[in-house]
Backbone as a printed PyTorch tensor [residue, N CA C, xyz], in Angstrom:
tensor([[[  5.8450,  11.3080,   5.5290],
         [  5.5110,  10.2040,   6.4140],
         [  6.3240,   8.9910,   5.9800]],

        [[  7.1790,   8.2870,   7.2690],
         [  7.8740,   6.9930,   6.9720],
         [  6.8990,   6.1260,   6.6150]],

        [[  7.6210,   4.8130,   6.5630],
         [  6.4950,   3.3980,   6.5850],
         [  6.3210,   3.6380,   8.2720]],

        [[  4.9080,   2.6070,   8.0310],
         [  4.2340,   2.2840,   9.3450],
         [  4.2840,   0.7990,   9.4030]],

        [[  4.2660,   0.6980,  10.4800],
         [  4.0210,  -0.5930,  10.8800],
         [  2.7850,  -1.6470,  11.1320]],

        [[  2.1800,  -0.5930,  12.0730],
         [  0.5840,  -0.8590,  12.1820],
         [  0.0320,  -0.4510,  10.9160]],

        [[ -1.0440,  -1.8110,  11.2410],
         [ -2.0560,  -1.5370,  10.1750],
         [ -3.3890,  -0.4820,  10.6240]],

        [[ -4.1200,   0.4950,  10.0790],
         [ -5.1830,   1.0890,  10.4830],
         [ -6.0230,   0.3870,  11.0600]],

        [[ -6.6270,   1.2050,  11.9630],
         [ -7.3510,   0.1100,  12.9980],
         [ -9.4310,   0.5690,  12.1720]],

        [[ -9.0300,   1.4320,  11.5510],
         [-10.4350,   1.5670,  10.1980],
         [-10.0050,   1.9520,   8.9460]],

        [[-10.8380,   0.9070,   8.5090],
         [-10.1000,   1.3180,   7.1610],
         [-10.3820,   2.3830,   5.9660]],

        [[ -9.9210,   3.3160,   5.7560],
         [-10.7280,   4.7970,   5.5580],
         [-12.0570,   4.4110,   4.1680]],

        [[-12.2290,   5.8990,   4.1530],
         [-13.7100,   5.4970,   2.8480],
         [-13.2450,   5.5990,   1.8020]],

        [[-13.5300,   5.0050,   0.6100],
         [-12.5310,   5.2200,  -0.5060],
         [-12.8110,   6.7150,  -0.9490]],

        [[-14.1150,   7.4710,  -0.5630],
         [-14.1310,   8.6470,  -1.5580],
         [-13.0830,   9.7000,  -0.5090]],

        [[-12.3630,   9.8110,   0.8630],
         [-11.6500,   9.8670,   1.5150],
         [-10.2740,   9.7610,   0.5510]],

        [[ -9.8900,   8.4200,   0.3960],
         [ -9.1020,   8.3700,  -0.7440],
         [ -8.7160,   8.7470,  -1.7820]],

        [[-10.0370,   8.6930,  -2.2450],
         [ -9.9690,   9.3640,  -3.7130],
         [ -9.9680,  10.7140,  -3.5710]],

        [[ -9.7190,  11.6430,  -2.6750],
         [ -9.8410,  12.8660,  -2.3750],
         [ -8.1330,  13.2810,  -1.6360]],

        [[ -7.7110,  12.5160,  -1.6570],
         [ -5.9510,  12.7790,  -0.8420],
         [ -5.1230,  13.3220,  -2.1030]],

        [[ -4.3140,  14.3510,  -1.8220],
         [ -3.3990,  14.9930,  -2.4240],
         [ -1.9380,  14.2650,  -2.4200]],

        [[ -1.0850,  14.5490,  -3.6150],
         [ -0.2420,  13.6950,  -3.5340],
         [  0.6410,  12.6560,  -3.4000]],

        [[  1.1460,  11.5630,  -2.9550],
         [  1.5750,  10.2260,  -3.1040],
         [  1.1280,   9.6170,  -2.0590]],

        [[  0.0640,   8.4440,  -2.4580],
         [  0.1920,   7.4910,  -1.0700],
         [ -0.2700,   6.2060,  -1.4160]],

        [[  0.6950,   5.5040,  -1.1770],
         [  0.8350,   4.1380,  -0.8230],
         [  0.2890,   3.4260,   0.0830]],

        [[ -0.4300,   2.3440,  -0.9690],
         [ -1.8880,   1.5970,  -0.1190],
         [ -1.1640,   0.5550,   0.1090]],

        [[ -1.3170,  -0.5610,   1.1210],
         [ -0.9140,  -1.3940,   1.0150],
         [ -2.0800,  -2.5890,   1.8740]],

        [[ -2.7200,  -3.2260,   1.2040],
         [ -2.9460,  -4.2910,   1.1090],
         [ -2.7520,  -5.7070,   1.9170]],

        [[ -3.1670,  -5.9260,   3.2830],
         [ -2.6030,  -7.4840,   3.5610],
         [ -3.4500,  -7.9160,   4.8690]],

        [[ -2.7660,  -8.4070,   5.4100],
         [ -3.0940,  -8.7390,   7.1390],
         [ -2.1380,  -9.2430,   7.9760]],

        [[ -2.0100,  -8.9710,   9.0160],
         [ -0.8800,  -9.1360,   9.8670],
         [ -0.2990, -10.7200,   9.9350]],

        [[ -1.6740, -11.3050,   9.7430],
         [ -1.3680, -12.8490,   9.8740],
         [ -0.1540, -13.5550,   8.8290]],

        [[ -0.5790, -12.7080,   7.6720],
         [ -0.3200, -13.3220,   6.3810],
         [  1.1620, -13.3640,   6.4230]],

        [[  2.0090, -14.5550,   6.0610],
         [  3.1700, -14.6080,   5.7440],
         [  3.9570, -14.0950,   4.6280]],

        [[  3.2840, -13.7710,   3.2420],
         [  3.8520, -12.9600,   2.5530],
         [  3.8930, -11.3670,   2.3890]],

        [[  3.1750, -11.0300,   3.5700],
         [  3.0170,  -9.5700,   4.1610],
         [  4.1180,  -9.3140,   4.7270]],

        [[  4.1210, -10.6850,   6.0850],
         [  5.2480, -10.3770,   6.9210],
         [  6.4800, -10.3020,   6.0250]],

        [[  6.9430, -11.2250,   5.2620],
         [  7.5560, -11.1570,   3.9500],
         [  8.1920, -10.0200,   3.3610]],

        [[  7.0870,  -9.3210,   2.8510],
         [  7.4880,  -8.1200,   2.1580],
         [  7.9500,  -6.8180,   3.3120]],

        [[  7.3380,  -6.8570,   4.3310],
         [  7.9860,  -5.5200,   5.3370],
         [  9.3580,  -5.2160,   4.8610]],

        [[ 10.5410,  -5.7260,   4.8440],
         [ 11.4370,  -5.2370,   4.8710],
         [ 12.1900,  -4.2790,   3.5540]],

        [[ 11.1720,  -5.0870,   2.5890],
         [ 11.6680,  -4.2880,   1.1700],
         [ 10.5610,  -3.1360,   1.0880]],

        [[ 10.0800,  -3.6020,   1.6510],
         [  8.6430,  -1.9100,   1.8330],
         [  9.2650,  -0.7030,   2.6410]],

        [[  9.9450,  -1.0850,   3.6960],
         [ 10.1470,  -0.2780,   4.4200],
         [ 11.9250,   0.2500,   3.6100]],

        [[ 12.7560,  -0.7700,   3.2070],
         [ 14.0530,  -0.1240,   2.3790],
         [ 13.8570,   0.8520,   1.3720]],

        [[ 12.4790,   0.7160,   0.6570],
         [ 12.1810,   1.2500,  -0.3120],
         [ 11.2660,   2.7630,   0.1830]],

        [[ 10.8020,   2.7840,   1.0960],
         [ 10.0330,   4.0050,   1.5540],
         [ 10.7380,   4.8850,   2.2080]],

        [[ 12.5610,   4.1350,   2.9540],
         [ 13.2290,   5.0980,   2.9570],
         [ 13.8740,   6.1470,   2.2040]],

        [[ 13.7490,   6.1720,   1.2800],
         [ 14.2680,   7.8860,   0.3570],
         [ 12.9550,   7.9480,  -0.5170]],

        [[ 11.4880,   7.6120,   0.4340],
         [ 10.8110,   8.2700,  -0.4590],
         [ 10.1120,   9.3740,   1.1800]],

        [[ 10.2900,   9.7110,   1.7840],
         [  9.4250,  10.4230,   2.5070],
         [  8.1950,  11.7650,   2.5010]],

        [[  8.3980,  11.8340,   0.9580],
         [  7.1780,  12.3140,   0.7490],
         [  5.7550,  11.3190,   0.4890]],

        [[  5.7530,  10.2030,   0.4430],
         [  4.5780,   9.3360,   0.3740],
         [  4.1540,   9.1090,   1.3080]],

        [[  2.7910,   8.6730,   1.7000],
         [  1.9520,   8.3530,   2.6850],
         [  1.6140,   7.3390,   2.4970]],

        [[  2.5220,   6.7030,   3.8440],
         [  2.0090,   5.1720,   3.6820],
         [  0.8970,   4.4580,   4.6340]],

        [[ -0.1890,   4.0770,   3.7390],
         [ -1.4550,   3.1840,   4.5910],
         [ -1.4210,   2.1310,   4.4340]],

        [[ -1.4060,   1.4630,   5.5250],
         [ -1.3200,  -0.1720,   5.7400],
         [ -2.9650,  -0.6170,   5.9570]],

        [[ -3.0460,  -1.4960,   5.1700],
         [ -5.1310,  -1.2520,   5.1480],
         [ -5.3180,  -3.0050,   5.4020]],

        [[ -5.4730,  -3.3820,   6.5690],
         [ -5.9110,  -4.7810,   6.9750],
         [ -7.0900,  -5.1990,   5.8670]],

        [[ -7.0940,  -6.0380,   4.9550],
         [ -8.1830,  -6.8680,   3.9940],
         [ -8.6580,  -7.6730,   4.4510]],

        [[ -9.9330,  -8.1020,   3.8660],
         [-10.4630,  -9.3160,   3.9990],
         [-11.8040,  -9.3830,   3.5940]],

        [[-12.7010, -10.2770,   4.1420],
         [-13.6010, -10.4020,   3.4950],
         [-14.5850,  -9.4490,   4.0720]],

        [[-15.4280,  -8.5650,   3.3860],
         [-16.5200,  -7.8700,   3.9570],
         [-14.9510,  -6.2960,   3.8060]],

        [[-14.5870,  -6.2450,   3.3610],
         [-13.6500,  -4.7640,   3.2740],
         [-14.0470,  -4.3720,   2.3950]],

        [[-14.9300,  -3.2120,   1.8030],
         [-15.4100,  -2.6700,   1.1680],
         [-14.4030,  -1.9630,   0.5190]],

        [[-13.0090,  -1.1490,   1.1050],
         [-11.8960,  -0.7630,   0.0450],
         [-11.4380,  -1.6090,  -0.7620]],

        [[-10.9120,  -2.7430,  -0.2150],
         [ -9.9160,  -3.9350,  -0.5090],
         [-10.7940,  -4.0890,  -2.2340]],

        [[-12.3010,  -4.7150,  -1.9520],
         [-13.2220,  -4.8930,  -3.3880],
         [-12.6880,  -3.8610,  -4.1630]],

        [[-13.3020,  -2.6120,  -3.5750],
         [-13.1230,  -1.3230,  -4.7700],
         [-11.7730,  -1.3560,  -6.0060]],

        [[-10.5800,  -1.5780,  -4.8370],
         [ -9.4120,  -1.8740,  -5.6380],
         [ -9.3470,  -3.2450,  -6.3970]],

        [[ -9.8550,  -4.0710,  -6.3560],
         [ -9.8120,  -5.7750,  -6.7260],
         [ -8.5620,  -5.8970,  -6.2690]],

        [[ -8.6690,  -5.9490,  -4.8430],
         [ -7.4300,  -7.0060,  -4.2320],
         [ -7.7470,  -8.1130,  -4.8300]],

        [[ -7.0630,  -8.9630,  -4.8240],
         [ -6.9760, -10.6360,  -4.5840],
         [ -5.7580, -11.1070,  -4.3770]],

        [[ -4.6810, -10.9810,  -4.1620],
         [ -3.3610, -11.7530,  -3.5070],
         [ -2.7420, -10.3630,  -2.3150]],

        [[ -2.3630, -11.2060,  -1.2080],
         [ -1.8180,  -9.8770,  -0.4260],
         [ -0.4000, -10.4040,  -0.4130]],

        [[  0.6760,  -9.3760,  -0.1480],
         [  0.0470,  -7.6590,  -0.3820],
         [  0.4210,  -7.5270,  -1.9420]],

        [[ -0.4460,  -6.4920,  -1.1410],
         [ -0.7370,  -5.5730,  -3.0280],
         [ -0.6520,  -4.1790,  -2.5990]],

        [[  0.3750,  -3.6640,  -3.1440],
         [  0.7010,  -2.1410,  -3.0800],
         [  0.5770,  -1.5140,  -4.2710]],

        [[ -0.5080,  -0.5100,  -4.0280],
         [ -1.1990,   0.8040,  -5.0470],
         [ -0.7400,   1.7270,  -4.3970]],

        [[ -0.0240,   2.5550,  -5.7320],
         [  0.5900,   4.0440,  -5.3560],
         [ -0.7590,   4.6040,  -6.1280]],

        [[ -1.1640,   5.6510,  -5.7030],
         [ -1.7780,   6.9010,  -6.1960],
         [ -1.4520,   8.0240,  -6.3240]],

        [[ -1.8580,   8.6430,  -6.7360],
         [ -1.1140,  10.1130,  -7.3940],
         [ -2.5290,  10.8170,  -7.2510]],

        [[ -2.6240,  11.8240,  -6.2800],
         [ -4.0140,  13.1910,  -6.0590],
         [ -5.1410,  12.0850,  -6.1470]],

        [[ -5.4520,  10.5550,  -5.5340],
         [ -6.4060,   9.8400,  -5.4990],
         [ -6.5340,   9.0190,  -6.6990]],

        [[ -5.7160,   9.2830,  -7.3070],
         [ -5.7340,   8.1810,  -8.8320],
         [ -4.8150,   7.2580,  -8.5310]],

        [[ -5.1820,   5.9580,  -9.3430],
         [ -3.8380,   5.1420,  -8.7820],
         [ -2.9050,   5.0670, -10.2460]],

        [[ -1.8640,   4.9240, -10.2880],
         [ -0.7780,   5.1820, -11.7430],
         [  0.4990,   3.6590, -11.4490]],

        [[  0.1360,   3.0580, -10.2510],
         [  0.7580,   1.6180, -10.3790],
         [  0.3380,   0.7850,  -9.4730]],

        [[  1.0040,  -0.1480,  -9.9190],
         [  0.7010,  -1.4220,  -8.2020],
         [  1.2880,  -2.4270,  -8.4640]],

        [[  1.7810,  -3.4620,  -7.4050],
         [  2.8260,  -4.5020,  -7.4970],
         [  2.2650,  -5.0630,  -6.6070]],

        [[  2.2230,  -6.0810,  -6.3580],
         [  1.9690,  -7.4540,  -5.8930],
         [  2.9380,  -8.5420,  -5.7330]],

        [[  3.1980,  -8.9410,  -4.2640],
         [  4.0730,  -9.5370,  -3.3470],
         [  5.1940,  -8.9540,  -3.5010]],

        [[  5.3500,  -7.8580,  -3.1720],
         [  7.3730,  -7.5350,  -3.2240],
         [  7.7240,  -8.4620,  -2.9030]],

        [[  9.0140,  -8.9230,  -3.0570],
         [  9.7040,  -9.4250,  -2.4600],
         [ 11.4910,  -8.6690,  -2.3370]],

        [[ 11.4620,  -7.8330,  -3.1080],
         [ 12.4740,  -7.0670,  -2.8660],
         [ 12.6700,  -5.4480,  -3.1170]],

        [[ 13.5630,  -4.9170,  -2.3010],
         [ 12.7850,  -3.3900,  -2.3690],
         [ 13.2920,  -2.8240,  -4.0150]],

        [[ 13.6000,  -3.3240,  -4.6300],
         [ 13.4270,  -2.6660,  -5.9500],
         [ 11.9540,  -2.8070,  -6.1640]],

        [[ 11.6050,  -3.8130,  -6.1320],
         [ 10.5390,  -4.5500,  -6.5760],
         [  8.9250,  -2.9240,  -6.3970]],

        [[  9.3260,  -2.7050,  -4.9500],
         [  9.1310,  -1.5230,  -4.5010],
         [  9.2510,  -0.1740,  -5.0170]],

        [[ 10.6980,   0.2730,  -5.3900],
         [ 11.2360,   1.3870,  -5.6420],
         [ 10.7720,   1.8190,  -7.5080]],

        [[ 10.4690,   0.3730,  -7.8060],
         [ 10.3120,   0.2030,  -9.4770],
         [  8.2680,   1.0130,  -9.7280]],

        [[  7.5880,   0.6770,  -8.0920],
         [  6.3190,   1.4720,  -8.0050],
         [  6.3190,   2.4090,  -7.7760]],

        [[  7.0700,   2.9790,  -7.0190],
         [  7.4800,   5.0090,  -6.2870],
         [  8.0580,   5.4650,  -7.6130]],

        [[  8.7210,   4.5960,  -8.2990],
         [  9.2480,   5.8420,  -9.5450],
         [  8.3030,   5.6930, -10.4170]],

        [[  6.8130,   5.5500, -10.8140],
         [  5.9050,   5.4900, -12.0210],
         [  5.5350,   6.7660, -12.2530]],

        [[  5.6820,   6.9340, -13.1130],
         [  5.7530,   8.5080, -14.0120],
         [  4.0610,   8.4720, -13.3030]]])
């Protein structure tokens, strides 16, 4: 799966989550937000030569019961997981290394 654009229109259950096989990339924000809009482009440079990850775009805010689970607090915030575990996360890309430096975490 490429990057997406849209954000999920629900935002799944975390034990849903915690139950997914192999790589997927959470990502953290809201459409409004300017350092979301921001980061798209190094999200999406960087998700091109990864197409085995699954990327979820998960609208936050207040009353988001995922967003807590993870302790968002600055968007975006991108958590890679590995079989429902998470093994990194970065906060505000701003450039797709910035990105590519989370897809390669052992």
């Amino acid at each position: 799966m490429a990057f997406t654009r849209i954000y999920l229109e629900h935002e799944p259950a975390r034990a849903d989550i915690d139950a997914r096989s192999g790589d997927t990339l959470l990502e953290f924000g809201a459409p409004r937000c300017g350092h979301c809009i921001a980061a798209q482009a190094a999200i999406e440079a960087a998700l091109a030569t990864h197409e085995n990850v699954v990327h979820c775009k998960i609208e936050d805010g207040r009353g988001k019961p995922l967003g807590r689970s993870f302790k968002i607090k600055l968007w975006p915030t991108l958590v890679l997981l590995r079989d429902g575990v998470e093994v990194a996360r970065v906060v505000r890309p701003t450039f797709p290394e910035d990105v590519e430096g989370l897809l390669a975490a052992p």
